[in-house]
N, C-alpha and C positions, 0 to 999 in steps of 0.2 A: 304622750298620746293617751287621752282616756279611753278605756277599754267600754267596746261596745254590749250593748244587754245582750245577752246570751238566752236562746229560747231553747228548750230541752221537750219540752208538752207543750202542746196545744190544748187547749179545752175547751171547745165551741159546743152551743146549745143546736149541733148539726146530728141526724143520724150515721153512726161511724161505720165506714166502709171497711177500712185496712189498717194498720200499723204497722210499718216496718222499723229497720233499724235507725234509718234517717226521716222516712217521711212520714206523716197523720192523712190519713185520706178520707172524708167527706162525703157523704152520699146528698146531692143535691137532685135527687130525681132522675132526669135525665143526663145530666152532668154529673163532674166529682168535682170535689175542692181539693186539690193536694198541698196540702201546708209542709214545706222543706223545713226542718230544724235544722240548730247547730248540734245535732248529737252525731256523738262520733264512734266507730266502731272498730276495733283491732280482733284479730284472732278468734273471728266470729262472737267475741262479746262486748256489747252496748257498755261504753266508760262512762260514771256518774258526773264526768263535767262536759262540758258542749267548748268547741272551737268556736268563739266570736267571727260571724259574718261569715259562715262556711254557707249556711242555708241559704242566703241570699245569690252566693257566688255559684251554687249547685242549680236556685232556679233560673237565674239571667241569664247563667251561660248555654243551660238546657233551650230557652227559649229562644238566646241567637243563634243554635246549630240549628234547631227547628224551624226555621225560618229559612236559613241559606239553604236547607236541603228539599225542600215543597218541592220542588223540578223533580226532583229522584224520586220521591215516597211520600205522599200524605202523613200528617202524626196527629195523634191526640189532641192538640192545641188550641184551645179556640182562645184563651184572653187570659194576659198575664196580671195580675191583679197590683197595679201599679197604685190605683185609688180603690180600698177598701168598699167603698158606696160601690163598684158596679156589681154586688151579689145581689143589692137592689133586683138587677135584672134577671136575677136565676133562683129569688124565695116569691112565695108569697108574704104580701103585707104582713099573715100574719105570723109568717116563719121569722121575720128580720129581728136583729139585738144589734146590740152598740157595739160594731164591729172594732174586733182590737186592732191597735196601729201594727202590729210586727205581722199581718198579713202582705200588708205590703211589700212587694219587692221578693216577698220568700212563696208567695203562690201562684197555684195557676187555675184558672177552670182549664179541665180535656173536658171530650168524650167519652162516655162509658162504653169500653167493649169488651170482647171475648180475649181474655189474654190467651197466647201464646207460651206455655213454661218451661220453652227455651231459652237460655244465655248466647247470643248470638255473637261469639268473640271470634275477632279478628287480629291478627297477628300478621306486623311489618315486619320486625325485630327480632333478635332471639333472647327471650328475657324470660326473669319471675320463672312461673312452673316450667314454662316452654323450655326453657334454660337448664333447670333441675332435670327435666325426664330426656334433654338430647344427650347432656351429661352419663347419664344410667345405660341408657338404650341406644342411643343415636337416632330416637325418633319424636314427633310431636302429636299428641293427640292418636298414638298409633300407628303413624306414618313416616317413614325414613325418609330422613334430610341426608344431603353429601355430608361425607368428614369432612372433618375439620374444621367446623364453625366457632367463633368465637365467641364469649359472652357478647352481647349487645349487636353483634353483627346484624345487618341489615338481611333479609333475608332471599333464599334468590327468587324467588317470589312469594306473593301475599297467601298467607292459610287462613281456610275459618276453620275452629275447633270450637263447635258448640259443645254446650255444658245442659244437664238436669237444670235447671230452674228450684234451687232445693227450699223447703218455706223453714227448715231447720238445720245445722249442720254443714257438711260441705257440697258445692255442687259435684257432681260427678259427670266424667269426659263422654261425649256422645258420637260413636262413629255415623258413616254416612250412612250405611245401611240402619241402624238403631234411628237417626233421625226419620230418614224415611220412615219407616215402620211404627214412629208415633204421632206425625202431620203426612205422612202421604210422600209420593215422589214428585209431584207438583210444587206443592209447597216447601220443601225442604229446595228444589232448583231457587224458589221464589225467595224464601231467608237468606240462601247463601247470597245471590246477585246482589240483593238489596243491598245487604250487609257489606260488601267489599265495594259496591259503589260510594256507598256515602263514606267509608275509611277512608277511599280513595280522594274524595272530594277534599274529605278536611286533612286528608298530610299535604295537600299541595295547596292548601289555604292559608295550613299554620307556617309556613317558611319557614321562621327561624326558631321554632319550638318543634321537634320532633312527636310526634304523635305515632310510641312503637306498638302501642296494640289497644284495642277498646272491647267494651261487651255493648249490646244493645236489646232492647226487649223490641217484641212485636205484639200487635194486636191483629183482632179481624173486625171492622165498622162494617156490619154485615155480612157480604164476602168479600170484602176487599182488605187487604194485606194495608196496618198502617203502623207508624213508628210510635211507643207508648215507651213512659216512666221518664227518664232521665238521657241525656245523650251529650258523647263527649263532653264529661266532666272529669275533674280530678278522681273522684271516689272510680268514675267508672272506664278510666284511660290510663294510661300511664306515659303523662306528658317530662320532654327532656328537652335541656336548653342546648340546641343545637351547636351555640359557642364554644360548651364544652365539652361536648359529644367525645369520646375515645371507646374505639371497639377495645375488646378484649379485656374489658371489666364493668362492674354495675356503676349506674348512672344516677345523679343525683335527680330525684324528682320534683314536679311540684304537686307534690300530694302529701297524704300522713305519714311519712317516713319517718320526720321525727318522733312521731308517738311511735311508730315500730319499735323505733331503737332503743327510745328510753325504755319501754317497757320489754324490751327483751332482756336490757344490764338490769334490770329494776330485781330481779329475780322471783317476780310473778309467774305464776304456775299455769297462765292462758284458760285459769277455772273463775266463773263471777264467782264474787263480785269482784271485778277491775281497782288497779290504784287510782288516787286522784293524782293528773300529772299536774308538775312543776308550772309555774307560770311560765318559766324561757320556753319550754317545751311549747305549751299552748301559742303565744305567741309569736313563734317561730313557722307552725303550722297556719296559723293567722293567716300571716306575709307569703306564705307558697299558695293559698288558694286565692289569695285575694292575685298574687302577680301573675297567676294563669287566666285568669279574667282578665286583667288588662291588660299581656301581652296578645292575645287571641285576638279580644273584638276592640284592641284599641280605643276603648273608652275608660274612665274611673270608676272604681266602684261608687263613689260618691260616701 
């Protein structure tokens, strides 16, 4: 199988909004461009090689939860940029260049709004940090769960444990009162509902892929509460094949786990610059992001 071109930067003659670890974002006036890379990040630092077709699989799949969830919450989304010519419809004549081909597929026009710099995570499962801190304390996010929970256990009901929105470093846990007290008690009732409706929606979507816990960002399109950035994906979900689901230890995923692991035997000190990983590694991570795409929305990635 040839391995496909790998985008790490973008470099558009566009005024630049944002950078993050995965995406380039665009300032188009009233819109943005967000361009999805394949770069990939472990241990809060950016590794100097990109997963082939992760970017494409991060924007498609954002844009079919977007879509299935319009009934619940307005998002960002206005045109997924499938044919490069439609920024035609968002420069002026004399803003436009020879648009590059790897926008396709990997971007989208949203709306510009007022971000929101909460993590809005939801948690089915008992897993990852949730798992570590019930372990310590017998609680999550500062709030005690029954004994006797298991790794991966299902939980006996859904928790939000929003987070800091951190722009360096780690996010940090936010209780209910700390939420209120930085969006208001309106608003923090309005993140959680939101938030555990559409979790809700997409674990009984995905059937045979477990969906144990997700983050989600929000915005405000004036004052209206809408869904912004990325949404159920691998980087921001931690999807499990339900076939082989067993409580009482961790679960294999389809996310970067292989880069976790190689780079945790690698005996990298989690300080950049990062190693460049193996190609079985790369490729390995390839095949989980690409097979959470097509188990989900049932199409190929093409």
């Amino acid at each position: 199988m040839s391995t496909p071109p790998v985008l790490l930067e973008s470099n558009l003659p566009l005024p630049p909004f944002s950078r993050g670890k995965v995406r380039d974002t665009y300032d188009l006036g009233n819109q943005l461009l967000i361009v999805t890379t394949d770069r990939i990040s472990a241990f809060d630092v950016v590794l100097p090689c990109g997963i082939p077709d992760k970017g494409a699989v991060l924007n498609r799949l954002s844009a079919f939860w977007f879509q299935r969830t319009e009934s619940i919450i307005a998002n960002h989304l206005i045109e997924v940029v499938d044919d490069a010519r439609c920024l035609d419809n968002y420069l002026p004549a004399a803003g436009r260049f020879a648009y590059p081909s790897y926008l396709e597929e990997r971007s989208m026009i949203v709306k510009k709004v007022k971000l929101i710099p909460v993590e809005c995570v939801v948690r089915g499962y008992l897993s990852g940090s949730a798992w570590a801190e019930y372990q310590k304390q017998g609680t999550v996010n500062g709030e005690p769960l029954p004994e006797g929970l298991k790794e991966s256990q299902e939980l006996p009901e859904l928790l939000f444990t929003p987070t800091t929105k951190a722009e360096t470093g780690h996010d940090q846990p936010l209780s209910t009162d700390e939420l209120k007290e930085m969006v208001g008690g309106t608003m923090a009732r309005e993140l959680k509902e939101k938030s555990l409706a559409i979790y809700s929606y997409a674990r009984e979507y995905a059937r045979d892929i477990i969906i144990a816990d997700t983050k989600m960002e929000f915005g405000l399109d004036g004052d209206s509460l809408i869904l912004i950035d990325e949404l159920l994906t691998p980087d921001s979900s931690r999807f499990w094949d339900a076939r082989l689901y067993k409580v009482g230890q961790s679960q294999p995923s389809y996310d970067k786990q292989p880069v976790r692991d190689w780079l945790a035997g690698s005996g990298w000190n989690k300080e950049p610059p990062a190693p460049i990983l193996p190609p079985e590694v790369i490729e390995a991570t390839t095949r989980r992001y690409r097979h959470a795409y097509e188990r989900l929305t049932g199409k190929n990635l093409g």
